[in-house]
Structure formats: C-alpha cells, structure tokens
N, C-alpha and C positions, 0 to 999 in steps of 0.2 A: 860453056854457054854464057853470053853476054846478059845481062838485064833487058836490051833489046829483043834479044831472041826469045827470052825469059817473058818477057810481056807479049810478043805475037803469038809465042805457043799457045799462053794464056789467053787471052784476046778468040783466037781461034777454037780451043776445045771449049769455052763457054759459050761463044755461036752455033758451036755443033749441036750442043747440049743443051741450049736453052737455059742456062745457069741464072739463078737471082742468088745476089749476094757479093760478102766480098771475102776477100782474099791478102792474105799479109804474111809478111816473111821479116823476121826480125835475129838479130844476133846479141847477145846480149841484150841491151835497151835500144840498138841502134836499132830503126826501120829500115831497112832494105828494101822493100817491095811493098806496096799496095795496089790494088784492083777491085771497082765496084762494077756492079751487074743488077740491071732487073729491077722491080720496084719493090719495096717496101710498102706501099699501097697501090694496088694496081686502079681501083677507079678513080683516085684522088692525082693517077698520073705522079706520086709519087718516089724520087726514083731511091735506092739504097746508096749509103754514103758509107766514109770511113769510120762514123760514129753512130750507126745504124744499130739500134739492139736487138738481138736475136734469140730465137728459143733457141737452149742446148739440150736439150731432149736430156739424153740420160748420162751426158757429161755434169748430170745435178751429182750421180751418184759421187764421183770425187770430191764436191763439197758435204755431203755424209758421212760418208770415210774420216776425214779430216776432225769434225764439229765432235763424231764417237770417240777418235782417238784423243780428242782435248779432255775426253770425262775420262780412258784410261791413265794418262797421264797423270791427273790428278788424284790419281787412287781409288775413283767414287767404281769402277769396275774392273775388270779385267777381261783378256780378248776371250781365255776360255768360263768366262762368267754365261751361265744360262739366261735367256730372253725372260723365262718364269720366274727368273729374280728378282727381277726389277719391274718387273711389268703383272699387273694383278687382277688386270679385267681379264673378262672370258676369250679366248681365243682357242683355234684348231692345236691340240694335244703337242703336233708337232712344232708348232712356234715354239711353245714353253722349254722344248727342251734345247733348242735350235740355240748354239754360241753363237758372241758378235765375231770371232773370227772366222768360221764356217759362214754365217752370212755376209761379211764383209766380200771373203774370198771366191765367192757363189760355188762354195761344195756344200752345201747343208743339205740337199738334196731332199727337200720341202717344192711340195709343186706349187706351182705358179700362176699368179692371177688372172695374170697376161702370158698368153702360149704365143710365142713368135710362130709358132709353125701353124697359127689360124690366122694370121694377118691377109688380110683381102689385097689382091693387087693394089688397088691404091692404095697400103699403108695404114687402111685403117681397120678396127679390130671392135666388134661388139661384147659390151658387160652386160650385167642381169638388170643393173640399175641405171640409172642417165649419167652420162659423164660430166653434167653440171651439176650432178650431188658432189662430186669428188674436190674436196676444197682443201682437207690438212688429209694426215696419214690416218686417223682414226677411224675417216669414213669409206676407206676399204676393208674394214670388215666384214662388211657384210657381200665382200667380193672374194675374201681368201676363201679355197678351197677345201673342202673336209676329203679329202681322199689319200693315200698312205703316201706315204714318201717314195721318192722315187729310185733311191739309193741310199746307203749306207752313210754319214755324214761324214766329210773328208774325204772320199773315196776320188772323188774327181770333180772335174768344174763341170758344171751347167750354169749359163747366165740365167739367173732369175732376177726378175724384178718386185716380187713378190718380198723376196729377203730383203730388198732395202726398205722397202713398206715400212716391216716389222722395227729392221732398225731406227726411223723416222718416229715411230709408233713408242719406241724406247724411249728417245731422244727426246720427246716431249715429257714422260713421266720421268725420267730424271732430271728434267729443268721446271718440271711446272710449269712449262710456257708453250708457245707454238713452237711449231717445227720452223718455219720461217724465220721470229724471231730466235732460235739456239743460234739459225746459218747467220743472221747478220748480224748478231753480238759478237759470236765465237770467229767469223771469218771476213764478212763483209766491209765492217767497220775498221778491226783493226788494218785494214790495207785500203781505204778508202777507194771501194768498188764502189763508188759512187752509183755506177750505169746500172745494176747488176741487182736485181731482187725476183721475189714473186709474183707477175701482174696479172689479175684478175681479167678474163675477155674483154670484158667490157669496160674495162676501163686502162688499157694501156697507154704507157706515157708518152710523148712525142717523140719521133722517131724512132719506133720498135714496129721493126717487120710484121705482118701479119702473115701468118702461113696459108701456103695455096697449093690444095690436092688437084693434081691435073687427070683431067678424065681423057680415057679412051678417044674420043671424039674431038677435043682439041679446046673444048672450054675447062672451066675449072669453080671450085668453088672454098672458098677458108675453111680453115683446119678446127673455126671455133667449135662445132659440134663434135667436132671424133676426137678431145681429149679433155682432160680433166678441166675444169673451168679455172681450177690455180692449180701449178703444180706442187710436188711435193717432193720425198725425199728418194724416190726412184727416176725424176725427171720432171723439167718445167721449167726450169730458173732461167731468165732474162740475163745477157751479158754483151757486150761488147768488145769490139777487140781489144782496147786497151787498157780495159777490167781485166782481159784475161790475159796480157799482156803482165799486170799486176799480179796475178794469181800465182805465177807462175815462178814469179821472181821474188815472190813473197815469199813463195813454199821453199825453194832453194836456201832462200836466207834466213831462215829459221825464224821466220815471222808468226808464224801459225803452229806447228809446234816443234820440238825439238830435233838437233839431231840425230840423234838412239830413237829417236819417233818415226823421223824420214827414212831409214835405213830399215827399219822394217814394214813402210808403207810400198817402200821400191824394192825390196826383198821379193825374188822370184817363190811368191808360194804356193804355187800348183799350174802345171800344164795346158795349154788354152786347149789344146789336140797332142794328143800322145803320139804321133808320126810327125811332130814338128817339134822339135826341139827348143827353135828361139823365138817362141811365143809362152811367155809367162803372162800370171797374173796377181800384180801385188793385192793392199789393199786396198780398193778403188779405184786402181788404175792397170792401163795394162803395158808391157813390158817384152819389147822384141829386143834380144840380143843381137848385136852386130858382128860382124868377123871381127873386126878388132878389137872383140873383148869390151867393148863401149857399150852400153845401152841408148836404145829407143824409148822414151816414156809418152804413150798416148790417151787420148780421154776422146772418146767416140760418143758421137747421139746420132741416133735417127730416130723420127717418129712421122705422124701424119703431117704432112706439110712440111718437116725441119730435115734440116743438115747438120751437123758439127762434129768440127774436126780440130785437133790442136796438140803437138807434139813436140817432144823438145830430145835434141842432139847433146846425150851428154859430153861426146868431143870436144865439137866445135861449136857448142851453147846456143846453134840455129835454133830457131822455133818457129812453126808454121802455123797456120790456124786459117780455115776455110770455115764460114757461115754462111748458109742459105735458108730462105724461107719457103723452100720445095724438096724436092725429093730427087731433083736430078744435078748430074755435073759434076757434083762433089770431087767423087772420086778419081774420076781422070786431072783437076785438076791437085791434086793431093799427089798423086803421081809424078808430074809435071816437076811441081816443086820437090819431092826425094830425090828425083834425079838431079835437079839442077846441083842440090846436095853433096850428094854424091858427087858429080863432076869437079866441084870445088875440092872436097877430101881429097879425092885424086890426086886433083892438080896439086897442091901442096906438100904432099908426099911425094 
C-alpha cells in the first residue's frame, strides 16, 4: 500500500466514523504520515491540527510506571517493597499490603474505584463524590473501596485503575511534592515535553482539544463534568504528538531511566488473557508478541470524550499514534495503519 492509498483508506474510515483528531505514523524521527480530523473546539469552529493537544486518558499510567521506577533505581524502594512502607496515612488494609510491583503489573487484585463493567454507554461512570473534587491522588480516598480483595496478589492481571491511584498517592509521599510535579521533574523536563502537563478544565492552554461525549440523538456535550477536574496518576495528562514522539524515543535511549530498568519495564510479566498467548503486560505498558519473535509495545486510553493510542515496532522502529477528542474511529483507523505495516515487513522480506 502506497501513502496514497494510505491516506484515502484514512480519509474514508474517519468519514465513516466521524473521527476528531489526528493521526501520525513515524519511523525512527522520520514523519511518514500525518492526518487531522474534526475540531478541537467545536463552537469556536476550531478545527484539530498537527500540534493539537490531547487528553491520553490512561496512557498517564506509563508516565507512573516510569517516575516509581526512577525511586526504585535509586534505591529509596523496591518493586516488592509494601505501599504501608512508605505511605502512613489511613487507607483500605488492602492498599497497605499491596507491592509497587503487583500494582504496577495490575495483579494486586485490590478492587477498584472505577469498575469498567459500570461505565454507561457514553463512557461515562458516576463516583460518590463530584469529580471536580478530584485534583491530585490523595483525593480519592474517600473513593477507594473497603471491600475484600478480589483475588490472590500475582495470581493474574485485572486492569485496575484504583492501583495506580495508590502508586500516585506513593509517589507524592516519597517526593514531598505533587504528583504532577514528580511527572514533570522526573520525566517531562528532562525530554523537553514542552506540550505535555496537567491542565485544570478551566483553564486549558491554546490549542488542546476539548472532549465531546456524543449522545444517542446526534448532539453532544464536553467531557468537563464526567471526569476529574485535573488528572492524575491513573489518567488525565495533556500530550501531543510530538511530545509523544519524544517520549518514546526518550525511553528507547535511556533518557528516563536505565537499560537493566527498560528491560524489565518491557519484560512480559503476566498474561493479559490466558487463551492468548502474545498479549503480555509489562510495567506500564502493554506488550503483543509478534511471529517473528519481535515485539509490539503499546500504551492505550480511553475515557469519556478521549482516544489514545500509540505504539512502537520494535523491528522496523514504525510508530503510530492516533488521538481523539471522542470516543469514535480510533480503532479502525489503528488497524488501517498495522496493516499498512505489515505490508511493508512483508514486502521487504
């Protein structure tokens, strides 16, 4: 498949779909492919660009991962170090005993704040309290659940987003600081993400999409009520493509932290589904083996109003990365581009 053909598939399955957002395909540092869609402000007539910044829902969690394993590195814990170590407020029994590795790897099998199997067709999910109280990790406490564990810790994955809370919730009492600032000392700065922070509803910065939950009936309305007012270290962080562009090529080059670190963030440690074999899940991130022995390394968000998507071909060093400020398209056009992929490996073999 040509770049022509590449752009009309594109072109067309986000007509289908009603896609906002864009779309990029890079090799190395080289761009290959860009694609925008849809607006960034829909009343403002706004439309999304190639420097358009985007919520990545819970592609926050691989900047988590990352900022904890810069305190293992350093000695100040370790992965099977208990969360009641380091952390001395009151919290549910089961946090305390819960490792950053079990939580990293989401087997700690601690239930969950956020139940994905109560998410309301449009994507959005009701808490006990306003989700404009929710501004660092500390103020979902009074969201984590008192109810027994769900399984045995290590036994098997469940994604919770509940464990990354706790780790956020860490990550502040072992810095003394916000959680915000650990991510942009320990990660943001040193790879000058310039685009890329936490932004407050009301006050985001020019050129950052606004999320739009589409109703049944064909209107729609912003995502600012159905989620946290800032995010945190389970999801929320503001990025663009070519922060993440950076991110990625940062991680590779041992910018953020070491090799012996990367190798066991991309270390397959537990099964996504036990009847699929080349779906792993490191720390942070997730991990489909290839036939030819190569890995897949992905980092997924979804939430109310968002998309994100972003992946890297450890062969042939492609990277893709689809952002939207909705809930539709994504994935067909994520498809689009593996195969285009794929056609390439092919052909050169």
């Amino acid at each position: 498949m040509n770049q022509s053909e590449l752009r009309r598939q594109i072109i067309h399955s986000a007509d289908e779909t009603s896609f906002s957002g864009v779309v990029n395909l890079t090799q190395n540092t080289h761009q290959i492919f860009n694609f925008c869609a849809g607006h960034a402000d829909r009343n403002k007539q706004l439309p999304n660009n190639i420097n358009t910044k985007f919520g990545l829902a819970s592609i926050t969690k691989f900047f988590t991962a990352l900022a904890t394993l810069k305190y293992v590195e350093r000695g100040i814990i370790k992965l099977d170090t208990k969360l009641g170590d380091v952390i001395n407020i009151a919290l549910p029994n089961y946090a305390k005993t819960a490792t950053f590795r079990h939580l990293l790897t989401h087997t700690s099998g601690i239930p969950d704040y956020y139940d994905e199997d109560l998410i309301e067709e449009d994507g959005t999910f009701n808490l006990s309290i306003p989700w404009h109280d929710l501004r660092r990790p500390m103020d979902y406490i009074p969201v984590l659940p008192n109810l027994p564990i769900k399984f045995k810790a290590g036994q098997k994955y469940q994604y919770n987003n509940g464990g990354y809370i706790l780790l956020g919730i860490a990550l502040e009492a072992l810095s003394n600081n916000l959680f915000s600032h650990v991510i942009q000392t320990e990660i943001l700065n040193p790879l000058n993400m310039q685009n890329t922070g936490f932004y407050a509803f009301d006050a985001l910065p020019l050129n950052t999409a606004i999320g739009y939950i589409e109703k049944p009936d064909g209107t729609w309305r912003t995502n600012q009520a159905a989620l946290p007012f800032i995010g945190a270290s389970d999801g929320g962080i503001y990025s663009d493509i070519a922060d993440l562009n950076k991110l990625w090529q940062g991680f590779w080059a041992d910018k953020i932290v070491s090799q012996s670190t990367i190798n066991d963030i991309i270390h397959p440690h537990v099964l996504r589904n036990p009847n699929d074999q080349e779906k792993h899940y490191g720390l942070g991130i997730y991990i489909n083996q290839q036939a030819n022995n190569t890995n897949r390394y992905l980092l997924i968000g979804g939430d109310a109003g968002v998309s994100a998507f972003s992946d890297y071909w450890q062969a042939s060093k492609h990277q893709i990365s689809v952002l939207s400020n909705n809930a539709k398209g994504m994935w067909p056009l994520v498809e689009i581009l593996q195969n285009h992929i794929n056609n390439l490996q092919n052909y050169q073999e």
